[in-house]
N, C-alpha and C positions, 0 to 999 in steps of 0.2 A: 304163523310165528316162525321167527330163523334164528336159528338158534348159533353160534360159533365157539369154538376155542379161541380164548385170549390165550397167546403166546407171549410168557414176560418177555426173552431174550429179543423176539425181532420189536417190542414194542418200547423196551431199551434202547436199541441201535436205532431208531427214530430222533433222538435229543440226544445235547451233550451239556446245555447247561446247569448248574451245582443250584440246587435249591428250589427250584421250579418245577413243581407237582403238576402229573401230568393225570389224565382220570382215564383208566382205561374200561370201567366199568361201573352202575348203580345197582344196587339192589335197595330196594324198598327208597325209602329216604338218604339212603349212605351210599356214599361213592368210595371207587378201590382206586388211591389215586399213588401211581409210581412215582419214587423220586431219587437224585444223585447226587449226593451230601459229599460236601469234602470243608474242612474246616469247622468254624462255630458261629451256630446261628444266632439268635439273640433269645434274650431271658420273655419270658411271655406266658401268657395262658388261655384258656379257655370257658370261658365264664358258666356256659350252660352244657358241656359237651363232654365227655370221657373221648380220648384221642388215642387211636391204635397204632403201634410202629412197629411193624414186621421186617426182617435184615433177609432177604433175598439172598446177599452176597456182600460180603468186607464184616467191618465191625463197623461196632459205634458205641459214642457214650452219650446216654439223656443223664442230666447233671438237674440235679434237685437243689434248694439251698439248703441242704441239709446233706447231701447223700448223692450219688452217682450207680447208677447201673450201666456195665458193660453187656452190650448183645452183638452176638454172634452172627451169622449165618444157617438162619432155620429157629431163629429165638426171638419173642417176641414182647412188649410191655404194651400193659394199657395202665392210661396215664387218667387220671381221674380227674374230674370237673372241677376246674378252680386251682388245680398243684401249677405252679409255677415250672417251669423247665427250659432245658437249656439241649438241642440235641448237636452232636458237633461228633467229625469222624476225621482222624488223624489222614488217612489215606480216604479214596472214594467210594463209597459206598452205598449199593444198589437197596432201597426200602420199598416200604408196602405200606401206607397209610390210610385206614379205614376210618373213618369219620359222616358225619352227618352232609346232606350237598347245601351249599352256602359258607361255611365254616374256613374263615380267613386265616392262610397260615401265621398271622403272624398277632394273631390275638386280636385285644384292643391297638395292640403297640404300631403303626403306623412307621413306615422307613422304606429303603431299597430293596430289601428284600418281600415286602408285602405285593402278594399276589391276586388283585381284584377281581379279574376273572378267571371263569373256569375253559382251560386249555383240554382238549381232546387229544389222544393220540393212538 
């Protein structure tokens, strides 16, 4: 077995596009997958999945139809199977997204930003 340090910062400096979840690591079923948010993604969900959003570095707001959470840098939401959401960050900002492997970011919702495969980095 080989074992390594994943490094966020140099596995960061690898990518520079907004929205496109990179997977730098699996444990069991679920992958840790990095991502570089700037602006607002789209409304969406997850049918079978609770979805994890960890803030590395900047802010961000996940927008609920009901309600809004700001996270910081070192703060994090789990978002529950089936809640609708909306995540969007005024400036860019570095995330950590834990989820299930196979789990399409972009829901059922189908568009430009929907990402089919899974990216390494």
């Amino acid at each position: 077995m080989h074992l390594d340090k994943i490094n966020l910062k140099e596995k960061y400096s690898k990518f520079t596009k907004h929205w496109s979840p990179r997977i730098i690591a699996e444990m069991n079923d679920y992958q840790f997958k990095i991502a570089k948010i700037k602006g607002e993604f789209i409304w969406h969900d997850h049918k079978h999945t609770d979805e994890t959003f960890i803030v590395i570095e900047g802010e961000m707001i996940l927008k609920f139809r009901d309600s809004e959470i700001k996270l910081t840098k070192g703060e994090m939401c789990v978002v529950p199977k089936g809640v609708e959401h909306k995540p969007c960050a005024e400036n860019e900002c570095k995330i950590l997204v834990i989820e299930p492997r196979g789990v399409i970011n972009t829901g059922d919702k189908v568009g430009p930003l929907t990402i089919n495969k899974d990216v390494w980095v």
